[in-house]
MIGUTOR-764741 format. One record per residue (C-alpha): residue number from 1; x, y negated, z. Coordinates in steps of 0.001 Angstrom, whole numbers. Each point is the difference from the previous one (the first is absolute). Last residue first. Layout:
REM residues N
[atom NUM; [X; Y; Z]]
...
***
This chain:
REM residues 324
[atom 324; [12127; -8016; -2483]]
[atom 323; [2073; 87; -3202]]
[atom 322; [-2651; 1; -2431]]
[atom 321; [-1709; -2663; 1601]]
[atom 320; [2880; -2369; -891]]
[atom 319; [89; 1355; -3489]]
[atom 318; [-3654; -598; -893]]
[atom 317; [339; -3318; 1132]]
[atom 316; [2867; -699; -1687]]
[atom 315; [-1447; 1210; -3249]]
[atom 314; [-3045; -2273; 1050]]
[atom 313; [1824; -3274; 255]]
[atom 312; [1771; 730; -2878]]
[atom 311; [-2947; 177; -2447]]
[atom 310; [-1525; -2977; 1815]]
[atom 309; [2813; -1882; -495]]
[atom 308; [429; 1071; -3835]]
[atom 307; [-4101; -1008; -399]]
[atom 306; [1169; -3240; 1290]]
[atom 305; [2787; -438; -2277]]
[atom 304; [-2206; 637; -2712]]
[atom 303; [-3010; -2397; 918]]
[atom 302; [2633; -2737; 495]]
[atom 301; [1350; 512; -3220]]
[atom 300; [-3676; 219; -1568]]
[atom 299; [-360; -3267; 1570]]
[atom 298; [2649; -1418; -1798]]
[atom 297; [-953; 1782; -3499]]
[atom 296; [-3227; -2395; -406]]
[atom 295; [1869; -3088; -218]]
[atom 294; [3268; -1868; 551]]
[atom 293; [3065; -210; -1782]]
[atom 292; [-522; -2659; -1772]]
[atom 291; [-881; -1077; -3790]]
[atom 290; [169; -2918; -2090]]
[atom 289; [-2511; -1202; -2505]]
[atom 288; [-853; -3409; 1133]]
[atom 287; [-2621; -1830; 156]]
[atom 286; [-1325; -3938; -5]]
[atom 285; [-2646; -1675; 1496]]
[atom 284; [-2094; -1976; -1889]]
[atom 283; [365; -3922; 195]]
[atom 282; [1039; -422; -3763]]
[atom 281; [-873; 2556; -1975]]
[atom 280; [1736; 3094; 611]]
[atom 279; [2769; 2258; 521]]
[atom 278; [1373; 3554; 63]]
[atom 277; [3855; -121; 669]]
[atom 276; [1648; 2111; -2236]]
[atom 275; [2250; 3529; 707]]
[atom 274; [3219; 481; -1501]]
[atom 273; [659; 1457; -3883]]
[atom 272; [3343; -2155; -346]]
[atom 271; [-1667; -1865; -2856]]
[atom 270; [2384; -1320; -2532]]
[atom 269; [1652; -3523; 571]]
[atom 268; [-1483; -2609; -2750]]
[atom 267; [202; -2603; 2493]]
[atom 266; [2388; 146; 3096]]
[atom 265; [-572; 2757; 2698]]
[atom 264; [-2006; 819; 3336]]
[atom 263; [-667; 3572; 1216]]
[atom 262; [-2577; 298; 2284]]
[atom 261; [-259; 3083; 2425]]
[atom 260; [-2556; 1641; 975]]
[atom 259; [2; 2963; 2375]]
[atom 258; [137; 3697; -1270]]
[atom 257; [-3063; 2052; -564]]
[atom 256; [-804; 2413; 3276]]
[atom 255; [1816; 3036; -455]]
[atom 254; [-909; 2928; -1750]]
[atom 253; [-72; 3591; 116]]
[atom 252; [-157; 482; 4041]]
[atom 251; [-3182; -1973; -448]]
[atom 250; [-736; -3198; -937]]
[atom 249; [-857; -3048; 1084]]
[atom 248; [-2656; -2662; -496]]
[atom 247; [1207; -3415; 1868]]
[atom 246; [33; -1783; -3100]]
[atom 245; [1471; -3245; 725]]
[atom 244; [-1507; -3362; -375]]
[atom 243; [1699; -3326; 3]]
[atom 242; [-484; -2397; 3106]]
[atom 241; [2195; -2716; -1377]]
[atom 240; [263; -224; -3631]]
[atom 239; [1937; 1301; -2681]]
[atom 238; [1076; -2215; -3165]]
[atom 237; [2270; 1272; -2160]]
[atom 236; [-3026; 1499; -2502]]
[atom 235; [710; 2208; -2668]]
[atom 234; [-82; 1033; -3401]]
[atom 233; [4257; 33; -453]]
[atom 232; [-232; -1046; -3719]]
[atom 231; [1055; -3944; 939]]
[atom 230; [590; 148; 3296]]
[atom 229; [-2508; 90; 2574]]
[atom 228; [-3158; -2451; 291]]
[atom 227; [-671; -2252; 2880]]
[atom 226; [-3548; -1585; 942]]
[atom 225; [-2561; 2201; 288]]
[atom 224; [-3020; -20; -1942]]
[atom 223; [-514; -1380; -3542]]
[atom 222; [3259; -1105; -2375]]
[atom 221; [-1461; -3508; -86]]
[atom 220; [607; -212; -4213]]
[atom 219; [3667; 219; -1545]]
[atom 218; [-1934; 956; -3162]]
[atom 217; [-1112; 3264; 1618]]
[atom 216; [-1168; 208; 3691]]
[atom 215; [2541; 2114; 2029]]
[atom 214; [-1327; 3487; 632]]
[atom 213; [-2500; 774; 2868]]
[atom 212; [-459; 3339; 1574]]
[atom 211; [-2964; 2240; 1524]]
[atom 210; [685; 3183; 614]]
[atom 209; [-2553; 2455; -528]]
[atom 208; [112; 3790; 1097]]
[atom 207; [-1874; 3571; -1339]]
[atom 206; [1233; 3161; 762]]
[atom 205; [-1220; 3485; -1094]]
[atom 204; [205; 3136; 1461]]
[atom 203; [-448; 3814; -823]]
[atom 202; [3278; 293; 1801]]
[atom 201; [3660; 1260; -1040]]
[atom 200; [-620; -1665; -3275]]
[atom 199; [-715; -3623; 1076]]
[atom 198; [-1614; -2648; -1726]]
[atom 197; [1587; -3214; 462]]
[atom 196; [-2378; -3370; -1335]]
[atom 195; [2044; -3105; 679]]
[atom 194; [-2323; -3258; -1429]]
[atom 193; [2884; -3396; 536]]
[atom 192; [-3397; -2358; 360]]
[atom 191; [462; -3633; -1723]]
[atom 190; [598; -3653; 1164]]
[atom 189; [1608; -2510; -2366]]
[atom 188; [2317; 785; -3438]]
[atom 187; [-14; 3383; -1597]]
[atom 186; [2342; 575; -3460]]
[atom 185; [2897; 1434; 984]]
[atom 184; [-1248; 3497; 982]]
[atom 183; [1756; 1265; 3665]]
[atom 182; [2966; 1982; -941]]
[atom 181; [-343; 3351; 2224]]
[atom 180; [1798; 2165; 3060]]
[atom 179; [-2452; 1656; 2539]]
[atom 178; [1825; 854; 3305]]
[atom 177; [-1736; 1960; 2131]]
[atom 176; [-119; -468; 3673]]
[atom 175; [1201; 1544; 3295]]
[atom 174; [3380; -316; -172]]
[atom 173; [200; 1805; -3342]]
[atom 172; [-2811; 1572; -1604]]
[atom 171; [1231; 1125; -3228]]
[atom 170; [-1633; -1045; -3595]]
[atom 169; [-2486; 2912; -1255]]
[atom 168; [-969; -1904; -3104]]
[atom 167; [-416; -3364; -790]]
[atom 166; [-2722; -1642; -2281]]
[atom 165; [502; -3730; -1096]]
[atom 164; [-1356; -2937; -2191]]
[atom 163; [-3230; 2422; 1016]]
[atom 162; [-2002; 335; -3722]]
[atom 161; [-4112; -785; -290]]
[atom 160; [1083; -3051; 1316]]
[atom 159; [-1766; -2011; 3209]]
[atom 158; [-2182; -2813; 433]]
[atom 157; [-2813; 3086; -2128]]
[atom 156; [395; 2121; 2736]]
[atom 155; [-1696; -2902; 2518]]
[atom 154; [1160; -2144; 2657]]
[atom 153; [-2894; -1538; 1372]]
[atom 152; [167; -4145; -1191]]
[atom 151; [1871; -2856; 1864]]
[atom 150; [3125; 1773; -984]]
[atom 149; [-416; -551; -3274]]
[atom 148; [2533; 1473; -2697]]
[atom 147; [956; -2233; -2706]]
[atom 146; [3056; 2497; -997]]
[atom 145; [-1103; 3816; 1067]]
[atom 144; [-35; 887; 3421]]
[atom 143; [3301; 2241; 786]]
[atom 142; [41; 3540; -438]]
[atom 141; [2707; 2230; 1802]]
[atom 140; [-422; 4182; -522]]
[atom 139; [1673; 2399; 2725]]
[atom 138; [259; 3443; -518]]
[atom 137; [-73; 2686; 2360]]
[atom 136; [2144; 2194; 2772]]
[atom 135; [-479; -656; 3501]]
[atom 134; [2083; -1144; 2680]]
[atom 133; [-776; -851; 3537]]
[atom 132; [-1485; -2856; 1653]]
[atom 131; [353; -2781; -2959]]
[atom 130; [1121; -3601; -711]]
[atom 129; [-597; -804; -3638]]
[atom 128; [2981; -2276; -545]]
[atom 127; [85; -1829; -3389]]
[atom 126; [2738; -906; -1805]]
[atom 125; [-882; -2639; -2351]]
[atom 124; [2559; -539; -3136]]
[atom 123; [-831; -3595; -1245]]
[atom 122; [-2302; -1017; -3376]]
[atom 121; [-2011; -2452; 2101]]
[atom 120; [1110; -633; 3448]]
[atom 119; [-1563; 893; 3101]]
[atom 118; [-1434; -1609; 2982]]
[atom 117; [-1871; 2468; 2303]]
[atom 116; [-3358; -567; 1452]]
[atom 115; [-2475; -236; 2718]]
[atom 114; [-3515; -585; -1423]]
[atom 113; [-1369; -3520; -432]]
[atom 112; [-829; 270; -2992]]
[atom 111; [-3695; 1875; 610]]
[atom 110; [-1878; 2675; -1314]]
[atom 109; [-776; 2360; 2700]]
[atom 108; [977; 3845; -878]]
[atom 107; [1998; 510; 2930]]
[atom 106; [-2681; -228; 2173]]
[atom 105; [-1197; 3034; -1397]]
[atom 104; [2227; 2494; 1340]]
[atom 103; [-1926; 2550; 2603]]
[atom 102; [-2513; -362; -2776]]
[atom 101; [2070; 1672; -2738]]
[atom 100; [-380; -1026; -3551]]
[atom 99; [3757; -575; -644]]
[atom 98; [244; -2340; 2455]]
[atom 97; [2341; -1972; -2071]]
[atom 96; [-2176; 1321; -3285]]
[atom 95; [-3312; -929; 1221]]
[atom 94; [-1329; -2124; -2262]]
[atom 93; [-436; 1862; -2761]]
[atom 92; [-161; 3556; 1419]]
[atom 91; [2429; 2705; 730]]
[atom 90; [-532; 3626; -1041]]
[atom 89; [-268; -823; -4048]]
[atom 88; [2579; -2407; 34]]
[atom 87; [2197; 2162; 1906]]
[atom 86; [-389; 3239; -1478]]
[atom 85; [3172; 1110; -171]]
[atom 84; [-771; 3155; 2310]]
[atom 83; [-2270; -2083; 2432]]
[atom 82; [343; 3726; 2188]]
[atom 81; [403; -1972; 3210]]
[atom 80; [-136; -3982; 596]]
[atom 79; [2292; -1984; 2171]]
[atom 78; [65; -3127; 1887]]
[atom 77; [1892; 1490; 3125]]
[atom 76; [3226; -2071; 802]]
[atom 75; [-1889; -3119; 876]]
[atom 74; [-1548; 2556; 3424]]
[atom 73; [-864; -2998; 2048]]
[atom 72; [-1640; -1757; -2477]]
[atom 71; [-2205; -2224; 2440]]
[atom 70; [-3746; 1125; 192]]
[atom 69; [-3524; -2127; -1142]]
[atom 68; [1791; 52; -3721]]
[atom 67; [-1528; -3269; -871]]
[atom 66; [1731; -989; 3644]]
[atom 65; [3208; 973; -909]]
[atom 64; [33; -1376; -3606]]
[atom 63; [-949; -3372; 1280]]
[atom 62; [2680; 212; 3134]]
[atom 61; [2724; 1464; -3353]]
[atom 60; [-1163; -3355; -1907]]
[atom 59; [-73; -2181; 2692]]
[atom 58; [3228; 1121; 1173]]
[atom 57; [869; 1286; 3071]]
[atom 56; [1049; 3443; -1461]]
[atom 55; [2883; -1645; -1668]]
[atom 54; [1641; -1512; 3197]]
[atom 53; [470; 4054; 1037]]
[atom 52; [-952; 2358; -2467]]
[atom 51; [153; 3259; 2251]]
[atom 50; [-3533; -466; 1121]]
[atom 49; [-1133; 621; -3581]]
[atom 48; [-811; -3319; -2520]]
[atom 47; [3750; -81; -1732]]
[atom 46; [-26; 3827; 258]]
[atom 45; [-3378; 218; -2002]]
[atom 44; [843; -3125; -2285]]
[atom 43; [3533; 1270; -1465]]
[atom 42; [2818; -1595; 981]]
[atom 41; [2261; 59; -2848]]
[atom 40; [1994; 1596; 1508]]
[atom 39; [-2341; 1846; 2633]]
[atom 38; [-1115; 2686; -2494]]
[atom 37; [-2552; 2500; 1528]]
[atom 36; [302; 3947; 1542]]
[atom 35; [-1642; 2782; 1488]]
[atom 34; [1003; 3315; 374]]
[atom 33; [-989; 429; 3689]]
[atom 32; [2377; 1599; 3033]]
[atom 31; [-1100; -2311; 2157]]
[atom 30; [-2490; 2520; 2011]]
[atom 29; [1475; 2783; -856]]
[atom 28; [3051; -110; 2650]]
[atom 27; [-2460; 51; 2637]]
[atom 26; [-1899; 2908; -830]]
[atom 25; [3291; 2093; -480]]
[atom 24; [1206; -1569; 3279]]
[atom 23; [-2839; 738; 2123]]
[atom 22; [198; 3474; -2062]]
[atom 21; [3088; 855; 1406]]
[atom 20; [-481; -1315; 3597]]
[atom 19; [-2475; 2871; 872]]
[atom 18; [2268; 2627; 714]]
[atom 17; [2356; -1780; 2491]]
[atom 16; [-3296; -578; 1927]]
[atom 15; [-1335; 3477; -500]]
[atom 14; [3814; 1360; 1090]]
[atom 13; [-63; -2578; 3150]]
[atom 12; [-3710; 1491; 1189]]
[atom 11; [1293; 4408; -855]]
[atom 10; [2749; -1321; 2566]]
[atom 9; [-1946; -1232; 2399]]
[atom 8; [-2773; 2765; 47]]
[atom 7; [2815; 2755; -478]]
[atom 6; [1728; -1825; 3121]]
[atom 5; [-3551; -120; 2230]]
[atom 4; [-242; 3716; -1001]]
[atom 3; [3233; 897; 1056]]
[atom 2; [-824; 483; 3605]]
[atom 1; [-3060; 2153; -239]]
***
C-alpha cells in the first residue's frame, strides 16, 4: 500500500510531461499562415491595418476603416481560392482592391487622398511583398492606365489587358519578396500599382493596390509628396517620422523583412532596389515600409520556452519521486 501514493505521483508528472507536446503543436499553428501583401509600395490593406502606423490615421485609411465596420487586422490575408486565372471574371468592377470580399471593402473607396508612394516614370521599381512563409506562384504588376481617375471605383477596364510585369517563383529573403520591374514611362499624377500573385503551392489568389503618384508631365506640380529620387531610381528620399513596420513574422523559414533603409544619390543614379516612403497629400500622414522584429513569433517564443519549463519541471518531478 506504500507505493501507491508514488505510482499516483509519478503516473501525475508523466501525464503532465505528456501533454506539453500538443500545447506546443497547437500553439505553433496558430501563426503559421501563408499570407502575404506588398509593403513597398505600401499597399492600402497594410497602410490601413494596425501595423500602419501614421498611415492608418489618415482620413482615407479612418474612412476605409469605418466603411469596413472592422480594422484590417489580418492585411496579409486578401486572398481568393480556386480563381484559376480568372480574375476578371471572379472579381468585380469595383471591387478589385478588395477583391470582392466583404471583410475588405473599405478598400474599395474612391478617394485621392490614399497613402502613397512617389515613383518615377520609366524607373526600375523593386517592390517588396512582405510575406509569412514562402510559396511558389507568379506575380503579375498592372498599373491604372494613363488618365486614370481616382475619384471613380477602380475598374478592369483602368487597367491593361497585359501586366507591364509577371514574375515567377522569386525567393523569399528576409521576410519579403523582391519583385524587380521598369515602371512604364508614360504615367504622370496619381495611379494604383495592381499586384495580382497567384500561388502554385495553394489554390490561392492575391489581390493588392498601391497607390503611387508620378511627377506631373511638362514640369507640372509633380502631385503628392514632395522629393523624388534620382533620375531612374523610382523612389522617394523622403521618410517620415512614425513610419510603419510590418510586424507579421514568419516562421522558422523566414525572417521578418529587413528594415528600411534609404539610399540617397546624385541625379540619374540607378535604383539601389531599397524600400520607399509611402506618402500623401499634403497633411496626411505618411508610411513607411520598414520592418521590426516584433510580432506574432514573440509570443510563440515565450509559449515554447514555457512548454520546455513545464517539460522539465515534470521530468524532475518524476525523478525525485523515483528515488524516495
Amino acid at each position: 500500500m506504500s507505493r501507491m501514493p508514488w505510482i499516483s505521483s509519478h503516473r501525475a508528472a508523466l501525464a503532465a510531461a505528456v501533454a506539453v507536446p500538443p500545447l506546443l503543436t497547437v500553439w505553433a499553428a496558430g501563426p503559421a499562415q501563408a499570407h502575404g501583401a506588398p509593403t513597398d509600395p505600401v499597399s492600402r490593406v497594410y497602410a490601413c491595418s494596425p501595423e500602419g502606423g501614421a498611415a492608418a490615421r489618415s482620413a482615407a485609411c479612418r474612412a476605409a476603416v469605418a466603411a469596413n465596420g472592422a480594422p484590417f487586422t489580418a492585411w496579409d490575408n486578401l486572398r481568393i481560392a480556386n480563381v484559376n486565372g480568372r480574375d476578371r471574371q471572379v472579381v468585380p468592377d469595383g471591387g478589385l482592391c478588395s477583391g470582392g470580399l466583404s471583410a475588405y471593402r473599405g478598400l474599395d473607396l474612391a478617394r485621392s487622398d490614399w497613402p502613397s508612394t512617389r515613383l518615377t516614370p520609366g524607373a526600375t521599381l523593386t517592390m517588396r511583398y512582405s510575406s509569412t512563409i514562402p510559396h511558389t506562384g507568379t506575380f503579375q504588376l498592372y498599373l491604372t492606365k494613363a488618365g486614370y481617375d481616382p475619384s471613380r471605383p477602380l475598374t478592369w477596364s483602368d487597367l491593361p489587358d497585359r501586366p507591364f510585369a509577371s514574375v515567377k517563383d522569386p525567393a523569399l529573403t528576409n521576410g519579403a519578396y523582391r519583385i524587380t520591374a521598369k515602371l512604364p514611362s508614360d504615367r504622370s499624377g496619381r495611379h494604383v500599382l495592381y499586384t495580382v500573385w497567384r500561388n502554385t503551392s495553394t489554390p490561392d489568389t492575391y489581390y493588392s493596390c498601391s497607390d503611387v503618384v508620378f511627377p506631373a508631365a511638362a514640369g507640372g506640380g509633380g502631385g503628392a509628396g514632395t522629393a523624388t529620387g534620382g533620375a531612374g531610381s523610382g523612389r522617394s528620399t523622403q521618410r517620415a517620422p512614425g513610419s510603419a513596420k510590418p510586424t507579421k513574422k514568419a516562421t522558422s523559414s523566414a525572417s521578418p523583412p529587413a528594415s528600411a533603409t534609404e539610399a540617397a544619390g546624385a541625379a540619374g543614379k540607378a535604383a539601389s532596389g531599397a524600400p520607399r516612403a509611402a506618402e500623401a497629400p499634403a497633411g496626411t500622414p505618411v508610411a513607411s515600409t520598414g520592418t521590426s522584429g516584433a510580432g506574432p513569433s514573440a509570443p510563440l517564443v515565450a509559449g515554447g520556452a514555457a512548454a520546455v519549463l513545464l517539460l522539465t519541471g515534470g521530468a524532475a518531478l518524476a525523478l525525485r519521486l523515483r528515488r524516495r
